[in-house]
VOBA-1610 file (N, C-alpha, C; in pm, whole numbers, padded with zeros to 5 digits, always signed):
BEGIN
Unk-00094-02309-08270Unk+00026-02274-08196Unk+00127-02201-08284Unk+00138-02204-08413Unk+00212-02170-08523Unk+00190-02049-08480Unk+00088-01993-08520Unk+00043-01859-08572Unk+00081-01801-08430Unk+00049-01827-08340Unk+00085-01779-08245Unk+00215-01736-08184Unk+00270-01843-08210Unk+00438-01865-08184Unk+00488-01719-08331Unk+00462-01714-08434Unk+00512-01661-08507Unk+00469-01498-08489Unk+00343-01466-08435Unk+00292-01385-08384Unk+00402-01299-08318Unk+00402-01377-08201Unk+00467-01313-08115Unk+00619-01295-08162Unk+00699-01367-08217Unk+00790-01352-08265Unk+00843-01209-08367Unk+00697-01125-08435Unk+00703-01038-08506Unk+00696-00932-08467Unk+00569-00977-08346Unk+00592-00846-08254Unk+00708-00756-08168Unk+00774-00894-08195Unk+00911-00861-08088Unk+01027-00818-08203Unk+01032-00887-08296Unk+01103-00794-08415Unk+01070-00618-08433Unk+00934-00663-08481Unk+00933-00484-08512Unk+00917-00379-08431Unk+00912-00442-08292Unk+00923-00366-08176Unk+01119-00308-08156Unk+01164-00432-08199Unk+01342-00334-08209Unk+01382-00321-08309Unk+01307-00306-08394Unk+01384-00312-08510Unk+01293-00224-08645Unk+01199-00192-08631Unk+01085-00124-08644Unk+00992-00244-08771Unk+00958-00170-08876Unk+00838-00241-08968Unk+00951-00284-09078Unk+00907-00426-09121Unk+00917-00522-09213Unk+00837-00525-09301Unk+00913-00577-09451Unk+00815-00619-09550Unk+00846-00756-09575Unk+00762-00809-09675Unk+00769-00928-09750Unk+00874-00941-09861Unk+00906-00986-09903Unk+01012-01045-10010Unk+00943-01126-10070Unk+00896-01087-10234Unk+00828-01144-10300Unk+00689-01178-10238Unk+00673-01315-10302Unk+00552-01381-10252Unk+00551-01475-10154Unk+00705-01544-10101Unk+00743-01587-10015Unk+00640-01516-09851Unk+00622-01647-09772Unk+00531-01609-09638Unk+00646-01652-09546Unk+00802-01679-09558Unk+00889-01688-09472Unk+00975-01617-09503Unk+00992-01496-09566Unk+01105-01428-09625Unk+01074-01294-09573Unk+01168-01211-09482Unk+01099-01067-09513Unk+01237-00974-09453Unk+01233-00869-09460Unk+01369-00772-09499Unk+01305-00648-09360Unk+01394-00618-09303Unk+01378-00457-09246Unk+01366-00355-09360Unk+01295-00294-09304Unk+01287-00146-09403Unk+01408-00073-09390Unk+01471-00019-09210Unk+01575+00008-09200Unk+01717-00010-09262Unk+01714-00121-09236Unk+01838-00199-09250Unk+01866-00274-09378Unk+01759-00334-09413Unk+01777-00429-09528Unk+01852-00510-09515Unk+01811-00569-09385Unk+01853-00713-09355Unk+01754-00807-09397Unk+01779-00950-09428Unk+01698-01031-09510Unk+01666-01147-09338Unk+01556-01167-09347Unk+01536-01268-09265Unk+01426-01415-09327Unk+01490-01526-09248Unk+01397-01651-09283Unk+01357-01681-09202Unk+01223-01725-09185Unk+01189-01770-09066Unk+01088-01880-09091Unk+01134-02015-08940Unk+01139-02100-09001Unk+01024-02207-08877Unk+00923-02263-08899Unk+00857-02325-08767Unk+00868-02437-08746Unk+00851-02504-08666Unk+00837-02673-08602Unk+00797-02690-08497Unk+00719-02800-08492Unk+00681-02826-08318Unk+00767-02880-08281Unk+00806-02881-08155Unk+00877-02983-08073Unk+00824-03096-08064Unk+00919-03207-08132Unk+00911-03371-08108Unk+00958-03407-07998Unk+00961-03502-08017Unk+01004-03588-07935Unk+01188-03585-07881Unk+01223-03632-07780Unk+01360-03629-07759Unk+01424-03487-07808Unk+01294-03354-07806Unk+01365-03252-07826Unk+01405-03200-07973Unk+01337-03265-08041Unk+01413-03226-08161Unk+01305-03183-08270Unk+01339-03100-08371Unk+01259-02998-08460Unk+01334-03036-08544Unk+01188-03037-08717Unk+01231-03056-08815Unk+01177-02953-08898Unk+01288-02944-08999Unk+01283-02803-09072Unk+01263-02815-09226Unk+01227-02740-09338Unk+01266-02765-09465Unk+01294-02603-09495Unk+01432-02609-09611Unk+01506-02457-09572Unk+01471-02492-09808Unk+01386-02400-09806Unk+01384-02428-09940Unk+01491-02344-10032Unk+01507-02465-10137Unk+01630-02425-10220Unk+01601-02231-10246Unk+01513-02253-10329Unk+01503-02095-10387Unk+01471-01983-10293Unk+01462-02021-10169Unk+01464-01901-10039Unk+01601-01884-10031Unk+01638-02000-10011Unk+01776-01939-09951Unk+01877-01859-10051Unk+01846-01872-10183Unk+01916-01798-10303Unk+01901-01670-10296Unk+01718-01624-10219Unk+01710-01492-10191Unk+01777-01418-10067Unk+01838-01488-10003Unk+01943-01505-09874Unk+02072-01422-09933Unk+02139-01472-10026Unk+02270-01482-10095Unk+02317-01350-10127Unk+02415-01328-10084Unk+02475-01153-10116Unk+02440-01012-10031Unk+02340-01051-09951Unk+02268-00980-09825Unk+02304-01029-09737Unk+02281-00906-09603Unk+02321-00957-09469Unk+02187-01007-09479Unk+02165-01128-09399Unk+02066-01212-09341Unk+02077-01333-09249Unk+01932-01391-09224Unk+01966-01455-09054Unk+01865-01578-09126Unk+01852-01699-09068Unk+01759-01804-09037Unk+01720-01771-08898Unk+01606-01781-08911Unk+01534-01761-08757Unk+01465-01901-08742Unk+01512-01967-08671Unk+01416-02109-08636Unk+01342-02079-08521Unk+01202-02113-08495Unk+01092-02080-08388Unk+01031-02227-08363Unk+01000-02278-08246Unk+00934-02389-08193Unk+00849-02368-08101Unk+00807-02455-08049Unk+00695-02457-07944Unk+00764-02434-07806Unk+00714-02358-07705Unk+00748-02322-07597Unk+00904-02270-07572Unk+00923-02238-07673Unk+01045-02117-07664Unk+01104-02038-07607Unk+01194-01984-07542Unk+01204-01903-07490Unk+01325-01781-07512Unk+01377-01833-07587Unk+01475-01742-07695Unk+01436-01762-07860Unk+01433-01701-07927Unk+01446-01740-08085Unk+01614-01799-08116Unk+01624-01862-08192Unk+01731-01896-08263Unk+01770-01841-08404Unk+01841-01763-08392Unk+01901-01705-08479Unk+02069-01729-08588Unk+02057-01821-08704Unk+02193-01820-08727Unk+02217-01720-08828Unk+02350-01669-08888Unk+02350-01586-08946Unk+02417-01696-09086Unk+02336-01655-09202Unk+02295-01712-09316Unk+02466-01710-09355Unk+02554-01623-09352Unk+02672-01632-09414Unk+02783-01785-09383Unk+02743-01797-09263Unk+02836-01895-09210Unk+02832-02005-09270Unk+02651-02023-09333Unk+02598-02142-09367Unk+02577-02150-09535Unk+02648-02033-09625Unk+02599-01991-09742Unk+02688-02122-09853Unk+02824-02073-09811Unk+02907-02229-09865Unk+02834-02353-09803Unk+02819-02381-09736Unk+02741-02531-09699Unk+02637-02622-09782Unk+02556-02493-09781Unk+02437-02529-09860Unk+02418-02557-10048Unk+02559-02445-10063Unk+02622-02451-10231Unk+02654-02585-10240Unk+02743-02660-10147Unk+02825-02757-10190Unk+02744-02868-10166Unk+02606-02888-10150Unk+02508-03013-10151Unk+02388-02971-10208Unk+02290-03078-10268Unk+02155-03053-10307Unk+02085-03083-10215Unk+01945-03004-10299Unk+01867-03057-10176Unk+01750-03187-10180Unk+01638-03223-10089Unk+01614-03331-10122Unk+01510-03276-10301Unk+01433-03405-10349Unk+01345-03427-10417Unk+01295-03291-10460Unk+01233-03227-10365Unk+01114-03174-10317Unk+01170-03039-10274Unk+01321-02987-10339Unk+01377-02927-10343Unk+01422-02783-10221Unk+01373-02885-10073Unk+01412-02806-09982Unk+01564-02892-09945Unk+01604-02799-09850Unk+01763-02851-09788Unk+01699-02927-09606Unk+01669-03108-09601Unk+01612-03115-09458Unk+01711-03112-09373Unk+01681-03013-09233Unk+01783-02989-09172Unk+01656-03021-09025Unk+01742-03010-08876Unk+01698-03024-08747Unk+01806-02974-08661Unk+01697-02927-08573Unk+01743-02872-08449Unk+01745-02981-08313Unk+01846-03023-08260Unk+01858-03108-08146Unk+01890-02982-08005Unk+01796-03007-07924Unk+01820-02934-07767Unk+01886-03027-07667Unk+02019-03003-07656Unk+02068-03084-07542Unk+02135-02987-07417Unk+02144-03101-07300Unk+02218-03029-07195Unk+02369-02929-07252Unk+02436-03058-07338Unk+02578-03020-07380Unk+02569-02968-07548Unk+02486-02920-07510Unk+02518-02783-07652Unk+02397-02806-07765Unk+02334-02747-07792Unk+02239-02730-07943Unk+02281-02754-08046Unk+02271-02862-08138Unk+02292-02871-08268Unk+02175-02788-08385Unk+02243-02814-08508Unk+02170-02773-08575Unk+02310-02873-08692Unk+02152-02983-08761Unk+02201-03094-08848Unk+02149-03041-08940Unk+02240-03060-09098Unk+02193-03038-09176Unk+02218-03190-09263Unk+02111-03250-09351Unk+02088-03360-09389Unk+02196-03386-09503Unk+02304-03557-09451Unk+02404-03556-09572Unk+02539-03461-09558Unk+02517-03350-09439Unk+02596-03280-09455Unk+02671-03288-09320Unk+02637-03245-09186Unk+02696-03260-09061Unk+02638-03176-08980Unk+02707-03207-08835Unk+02640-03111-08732Unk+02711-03025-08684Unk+02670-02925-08672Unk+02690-02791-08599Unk+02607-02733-08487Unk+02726-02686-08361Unk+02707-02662-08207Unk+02655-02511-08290Unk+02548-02475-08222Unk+02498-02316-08254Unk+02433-02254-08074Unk+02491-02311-08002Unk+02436-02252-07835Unk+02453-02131-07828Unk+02541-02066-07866Unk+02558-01925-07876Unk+02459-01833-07962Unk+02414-01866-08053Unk+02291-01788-08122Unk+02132-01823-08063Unk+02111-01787-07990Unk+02038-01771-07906Unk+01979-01638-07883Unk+01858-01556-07904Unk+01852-01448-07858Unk+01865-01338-07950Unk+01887-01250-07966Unk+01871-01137-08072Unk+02070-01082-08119Unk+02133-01129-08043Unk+02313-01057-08087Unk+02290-01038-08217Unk+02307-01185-08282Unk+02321-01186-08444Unk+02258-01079-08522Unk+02116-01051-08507Unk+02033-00982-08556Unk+02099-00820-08536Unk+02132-00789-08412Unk+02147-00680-08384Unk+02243-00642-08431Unk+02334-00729-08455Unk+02482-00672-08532Unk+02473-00658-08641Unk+02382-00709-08746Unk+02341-00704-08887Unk+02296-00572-08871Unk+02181-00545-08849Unk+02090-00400-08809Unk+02203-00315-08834Unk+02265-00311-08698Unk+02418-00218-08666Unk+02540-00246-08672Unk+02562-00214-08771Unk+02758-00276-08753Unk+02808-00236-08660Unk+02738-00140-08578Unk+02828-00038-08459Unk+02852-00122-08343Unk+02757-00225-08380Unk+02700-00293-08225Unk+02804-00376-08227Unk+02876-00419-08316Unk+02982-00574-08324Unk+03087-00565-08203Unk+03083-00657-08182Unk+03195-00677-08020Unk+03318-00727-08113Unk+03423-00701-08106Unk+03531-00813-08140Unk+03575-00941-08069Unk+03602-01064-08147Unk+03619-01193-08093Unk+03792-01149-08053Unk+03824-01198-07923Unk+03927-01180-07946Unk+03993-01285-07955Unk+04162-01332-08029Unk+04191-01387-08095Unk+04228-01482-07991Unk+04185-01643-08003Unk+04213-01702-07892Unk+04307-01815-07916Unk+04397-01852-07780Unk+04498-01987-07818Unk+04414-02102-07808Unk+04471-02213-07832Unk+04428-02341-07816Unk+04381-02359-07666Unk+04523-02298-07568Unk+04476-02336-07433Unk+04365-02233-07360Unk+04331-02162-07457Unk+04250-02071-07425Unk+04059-02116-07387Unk+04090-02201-07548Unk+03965-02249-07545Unk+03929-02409-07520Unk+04055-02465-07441Unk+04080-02554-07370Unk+03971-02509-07238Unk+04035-02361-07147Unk+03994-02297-07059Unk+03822-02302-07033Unk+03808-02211-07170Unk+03646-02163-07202Unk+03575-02311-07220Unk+03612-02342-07221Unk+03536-02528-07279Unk+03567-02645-07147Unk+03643-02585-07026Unk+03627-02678-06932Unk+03577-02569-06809Unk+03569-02465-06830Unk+03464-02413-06728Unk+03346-02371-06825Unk+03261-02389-06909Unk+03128-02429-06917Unk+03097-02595-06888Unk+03165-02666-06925Unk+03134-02776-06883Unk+03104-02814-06727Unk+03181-02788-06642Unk+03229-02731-06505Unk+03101-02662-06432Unk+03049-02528-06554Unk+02934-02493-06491Unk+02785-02608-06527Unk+02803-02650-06615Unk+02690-02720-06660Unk+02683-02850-06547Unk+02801-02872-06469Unk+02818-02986-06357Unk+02863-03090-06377Unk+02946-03049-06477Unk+03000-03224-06528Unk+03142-03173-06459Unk+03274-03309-06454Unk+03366-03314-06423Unk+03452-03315-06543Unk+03549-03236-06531Unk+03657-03197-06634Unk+03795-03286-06661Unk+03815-03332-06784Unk+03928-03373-06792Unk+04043-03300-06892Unk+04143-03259-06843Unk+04223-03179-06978Unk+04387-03227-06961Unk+04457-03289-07078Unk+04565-03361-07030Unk+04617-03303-06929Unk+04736-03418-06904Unk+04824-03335-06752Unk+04887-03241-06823Unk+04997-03227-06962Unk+05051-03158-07014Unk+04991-02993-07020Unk+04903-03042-07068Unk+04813-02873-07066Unk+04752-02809-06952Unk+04756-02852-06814Unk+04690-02761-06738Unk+04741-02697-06688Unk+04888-02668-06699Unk+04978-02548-06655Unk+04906-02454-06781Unk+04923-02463-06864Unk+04873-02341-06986Unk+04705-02332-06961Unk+04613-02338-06860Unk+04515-02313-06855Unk+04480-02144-06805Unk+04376-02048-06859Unk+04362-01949-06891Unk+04332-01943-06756Unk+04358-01868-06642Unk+04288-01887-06510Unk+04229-01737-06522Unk+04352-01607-06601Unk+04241-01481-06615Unk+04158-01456-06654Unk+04105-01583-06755Unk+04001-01553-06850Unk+03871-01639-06760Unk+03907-01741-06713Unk+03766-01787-06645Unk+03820-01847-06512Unk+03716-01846-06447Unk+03741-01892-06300Unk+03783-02005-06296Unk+03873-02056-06181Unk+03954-02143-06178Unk+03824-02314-06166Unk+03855-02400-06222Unk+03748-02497-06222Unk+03897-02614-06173Unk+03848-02719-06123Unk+03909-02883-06072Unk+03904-02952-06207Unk+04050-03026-06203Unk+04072-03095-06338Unk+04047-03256-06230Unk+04002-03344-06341Unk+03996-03491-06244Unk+04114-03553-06285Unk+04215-03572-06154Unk+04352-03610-06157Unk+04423-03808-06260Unk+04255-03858-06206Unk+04268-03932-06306Unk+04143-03993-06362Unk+04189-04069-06478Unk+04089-04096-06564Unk+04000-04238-06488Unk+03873-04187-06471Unk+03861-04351-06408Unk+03759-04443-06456Unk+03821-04437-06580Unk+03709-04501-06664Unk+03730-04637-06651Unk+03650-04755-06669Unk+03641-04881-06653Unk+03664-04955-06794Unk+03685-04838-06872Unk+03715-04863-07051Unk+03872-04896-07091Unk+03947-05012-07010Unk+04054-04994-07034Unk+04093-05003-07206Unk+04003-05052-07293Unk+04080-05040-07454Unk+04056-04883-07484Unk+04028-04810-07453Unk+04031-04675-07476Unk+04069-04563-07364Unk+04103-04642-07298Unk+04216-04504-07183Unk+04313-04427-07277Unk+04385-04481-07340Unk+04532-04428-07430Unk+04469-04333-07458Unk+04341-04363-07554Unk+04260-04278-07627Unk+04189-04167-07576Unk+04122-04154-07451Unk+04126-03996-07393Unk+04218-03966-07339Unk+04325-04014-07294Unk+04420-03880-07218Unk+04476-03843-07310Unk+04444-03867-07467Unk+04531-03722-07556Unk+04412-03672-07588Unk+04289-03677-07558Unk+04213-03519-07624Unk+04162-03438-07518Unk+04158-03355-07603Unk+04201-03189-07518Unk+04117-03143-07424Unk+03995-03173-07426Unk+03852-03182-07374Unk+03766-03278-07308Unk+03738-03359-07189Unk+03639-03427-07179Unk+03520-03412-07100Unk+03448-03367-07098Unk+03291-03361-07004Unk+03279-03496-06928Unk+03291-03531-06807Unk+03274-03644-06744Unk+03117-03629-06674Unk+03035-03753-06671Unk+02923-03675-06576Unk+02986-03754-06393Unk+02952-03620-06317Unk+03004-03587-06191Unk+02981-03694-06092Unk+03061-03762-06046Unk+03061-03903-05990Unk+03022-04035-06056Unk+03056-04023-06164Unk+03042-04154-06242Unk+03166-04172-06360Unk+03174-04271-06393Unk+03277-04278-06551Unk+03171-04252-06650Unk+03103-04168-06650Unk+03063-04227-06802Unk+03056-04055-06856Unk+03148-04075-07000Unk+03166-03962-07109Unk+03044-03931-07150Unk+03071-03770-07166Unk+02926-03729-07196Unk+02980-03652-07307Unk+03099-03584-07314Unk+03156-03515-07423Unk+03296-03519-07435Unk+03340-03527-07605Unk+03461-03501-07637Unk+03515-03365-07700Unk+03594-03328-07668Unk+03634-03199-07785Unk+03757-03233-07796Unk+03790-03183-07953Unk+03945-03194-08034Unk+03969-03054-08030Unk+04043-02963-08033Unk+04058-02855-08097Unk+04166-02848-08133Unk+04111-02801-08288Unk+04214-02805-08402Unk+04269-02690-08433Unk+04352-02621-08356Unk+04392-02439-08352Unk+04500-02483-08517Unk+04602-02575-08487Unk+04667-02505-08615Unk+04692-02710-08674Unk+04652-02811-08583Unk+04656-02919-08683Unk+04587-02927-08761Unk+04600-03078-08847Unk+04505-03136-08927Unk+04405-03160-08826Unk+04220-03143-08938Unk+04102-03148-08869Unk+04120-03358-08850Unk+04157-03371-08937Unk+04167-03517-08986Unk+04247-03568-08853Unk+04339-03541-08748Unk+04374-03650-08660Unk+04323-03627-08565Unk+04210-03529-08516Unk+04107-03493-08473Unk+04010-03611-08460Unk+03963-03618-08551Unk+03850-03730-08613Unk+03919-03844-08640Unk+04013-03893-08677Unk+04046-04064-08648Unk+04070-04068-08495Unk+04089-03973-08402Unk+04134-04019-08265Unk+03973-04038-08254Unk+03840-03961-08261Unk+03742-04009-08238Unk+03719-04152-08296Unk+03733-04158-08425Unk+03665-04244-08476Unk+03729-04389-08384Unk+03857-04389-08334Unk+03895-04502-08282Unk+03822-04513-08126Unk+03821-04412-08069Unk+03741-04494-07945Unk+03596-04499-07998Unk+03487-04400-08089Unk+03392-04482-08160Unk+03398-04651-08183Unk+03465-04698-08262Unk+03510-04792-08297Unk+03548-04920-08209Unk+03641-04901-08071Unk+03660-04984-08001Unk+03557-04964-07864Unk+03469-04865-07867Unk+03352-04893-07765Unk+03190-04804-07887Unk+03164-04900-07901Unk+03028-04841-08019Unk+02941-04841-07969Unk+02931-04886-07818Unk+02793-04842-07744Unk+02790-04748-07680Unk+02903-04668-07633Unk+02959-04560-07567Unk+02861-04472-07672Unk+02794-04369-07620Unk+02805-04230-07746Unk+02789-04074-07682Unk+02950-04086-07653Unk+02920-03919-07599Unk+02939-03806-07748Unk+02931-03737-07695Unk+02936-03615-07832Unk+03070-03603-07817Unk+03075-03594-07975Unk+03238-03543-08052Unk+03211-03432-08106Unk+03300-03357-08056Unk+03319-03195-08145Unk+03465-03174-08166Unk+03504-03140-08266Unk+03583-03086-08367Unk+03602-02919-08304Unk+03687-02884-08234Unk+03694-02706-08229Unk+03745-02643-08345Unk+03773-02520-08340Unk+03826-02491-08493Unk+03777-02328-08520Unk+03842-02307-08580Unk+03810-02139-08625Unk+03729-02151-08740Unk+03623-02026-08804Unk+03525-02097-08901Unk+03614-02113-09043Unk+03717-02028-09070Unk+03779-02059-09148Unk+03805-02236-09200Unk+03817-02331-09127Unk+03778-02441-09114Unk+03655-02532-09157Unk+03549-02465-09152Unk+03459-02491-09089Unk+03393-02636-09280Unk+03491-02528-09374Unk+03437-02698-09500Unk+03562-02770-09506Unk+03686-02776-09431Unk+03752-02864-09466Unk+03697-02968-09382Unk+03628-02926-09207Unk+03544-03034-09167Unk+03474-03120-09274Unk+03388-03050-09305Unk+03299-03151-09358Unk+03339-03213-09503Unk+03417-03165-09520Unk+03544-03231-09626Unk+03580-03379-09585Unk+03667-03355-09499Unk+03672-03475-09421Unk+03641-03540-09338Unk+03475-03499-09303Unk+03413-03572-09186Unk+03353-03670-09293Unk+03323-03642-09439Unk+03221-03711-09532Unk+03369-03794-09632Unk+03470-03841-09549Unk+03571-03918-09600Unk+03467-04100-09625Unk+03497-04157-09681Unk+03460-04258-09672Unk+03485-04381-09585Unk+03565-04355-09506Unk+03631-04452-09362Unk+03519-04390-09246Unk+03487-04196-09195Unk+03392-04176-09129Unk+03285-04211-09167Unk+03264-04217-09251Unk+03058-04286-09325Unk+03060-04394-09263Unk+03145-04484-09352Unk+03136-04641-09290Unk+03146-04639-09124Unk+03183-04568-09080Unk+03199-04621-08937Unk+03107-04536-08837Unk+03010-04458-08928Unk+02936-04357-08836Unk+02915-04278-08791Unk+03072-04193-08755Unk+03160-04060-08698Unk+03062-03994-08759Unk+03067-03985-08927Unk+02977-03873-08960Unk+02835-03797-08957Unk+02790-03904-08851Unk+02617-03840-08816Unk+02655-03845-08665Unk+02769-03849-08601Unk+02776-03805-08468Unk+02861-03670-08430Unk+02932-03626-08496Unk+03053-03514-08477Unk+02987-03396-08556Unk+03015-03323-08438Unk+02974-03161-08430Unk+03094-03111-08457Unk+03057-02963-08539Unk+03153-02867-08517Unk+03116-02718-08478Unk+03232-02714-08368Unk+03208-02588-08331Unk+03335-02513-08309Unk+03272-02369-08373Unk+03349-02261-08405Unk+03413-02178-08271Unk+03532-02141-08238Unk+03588-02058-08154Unk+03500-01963-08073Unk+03425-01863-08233Unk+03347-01764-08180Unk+03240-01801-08072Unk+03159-01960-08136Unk+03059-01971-08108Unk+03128-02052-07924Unk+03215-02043-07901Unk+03266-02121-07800Unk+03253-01962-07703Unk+03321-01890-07742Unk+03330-01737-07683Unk+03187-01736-07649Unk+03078-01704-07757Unk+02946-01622-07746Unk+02860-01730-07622Unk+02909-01879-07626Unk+02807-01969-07480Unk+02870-01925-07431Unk+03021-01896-07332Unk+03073-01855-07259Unk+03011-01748-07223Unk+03038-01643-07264Unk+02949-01516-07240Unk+02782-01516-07206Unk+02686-01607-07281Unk+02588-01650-07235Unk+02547-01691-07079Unk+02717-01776-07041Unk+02676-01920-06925Unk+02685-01742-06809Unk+02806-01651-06812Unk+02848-01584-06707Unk+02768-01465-06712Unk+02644-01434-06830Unk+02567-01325-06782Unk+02404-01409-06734Unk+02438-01504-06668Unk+02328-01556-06616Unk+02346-01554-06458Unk+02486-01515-06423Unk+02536-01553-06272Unk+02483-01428-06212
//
């Protein structure tokens, strides 16, 4: 299935992108001729509960470093490639070792509410938006780059309760903020007027975050989002860690919003020693503005 899966995967490269070589002696490393873009590419079967395991070896990714380049992760029955672009992830990988055996172990989780991509010791990251060839194509062509445009808090308040909205869950966004909801930017979606959770030690505790995914006729949380436009990432993550904490069987997803500029003071302080002990840190995602924009754009060229 490998060979196959990877097969086809090459064919479809050098079909847009024309002929590739090898990089070194490496059999996962290889560069456009064009472009001299660097690519990794990376296989796994699909396990169980969806999830793919990876090893990103130390000395590949060094050949990564200072070039435009991509991680390409490929699995079984696929239907987009996954593409991240190596820069986002270049500090990440500096600031930890890797295991024994001197790869970096990382996994891919497929969920309804967004794709992770875990890296081991280190944290998780929402990557739903790299999906598909963009990344690649903008490396190729700088011409091709769209600009992000620069977004408010209540902006991506907006973008983050109508994907949820489309995905069919029920939306919660304080009362304070839904006058500042973006209605030009996405179609108007129903806020749920109240909270009707049966969790009274943690009511206080969602009606201040900014985001909640409810699933649609029931109480039960399926997602949180903080977004951290200009606070600390840190009161972000103790407001999680406390309803963590006072309901620990509860486990909807926590995400951290945030511009990537951000993106190591997260894990700065997601790897505090109060989140370890209490767990936060193998449950909380972070996801980037852009990457909030690029699913958006994904969910509305499917309509």
């Amino acid at each position: 299935m490998a060979k196959e899966i990877k097969a086809d995967f090459f064919k479809k490269l050098i079909d847009k992108y024309g002929a590739i070589k090898k990089i070194g002696n490496s059999k996962s490393l290889f560069e456009t001729q064009s472009s001299n873009v660097r690519i990794y590419v990376r296989y796994s079967k699909l396990h169980k509960r969806d999830q793919m395991f990876y090893g990103l070896r130390e000395e590949d990714l060094q050949q990564l470093e200072g070039h435009p380049s991509v991680i390409c992760f490929l699995w079984d029955n696929q239907v987009d490639p996954l593409i991240l672009p190596f820069l986002d992830y270049e500090e990440i990988f500096q600031s930890t070792t890797p295991a024994n055996d001197g790869q970096y172990k990382v996994q891919i989780f497929l969920q309804e509410d967004g794709t992770e991509f875990y890296i081991a010791r280190v944290g998780r990251f929402n990557v739903e938006s790299y999906f598909g060839w963009s990344v690649l194509e903008n490396l190729v062509d700088r011409n091709n780059i769209k600009a992000i445009p620069e977004l408010s808090h209540s902006q991506i308040q907006s973008l983050l309760g109508f994907i949820g909205n489309n995905k069919g869950y029920e939306i919660w966004v304080p009362m304070n903020d839904r006058g500042r909801l973006d209605w030009s930017l996405v179609n108007k979606f129903e806020c749920v007027n109240l909270m009707r959770f049966e969790f009274e030690k943690a009511k206080e505790i969602l009606q201040e975050v900014d985001v909640i995914w409810i699933q649609r006729g029931s109480n039960k949380v399926a997602a949180l989002f903080e977004i951290e436009h200009s606070t600390p990432i840190y009161s972000g993550l103790l407001r999680f860690n406390d309803f963590h904490l006072t309901l620990p069987n509860i486990r909807p997803r926590f995400s951290i919003v945030a511009n990537d500029t951000r993106r190591s003071l997260f894990i700065k302080q997601l790897n505090r020693p109060t989140f370890v002990a209490s767990g936060l840190n193998e449950k909380c995602t972070f996801l980037e503005y852009m990457n909030v924009f690029g699913w958006y754009n994904r969910i509305i060229k499917t309509f």
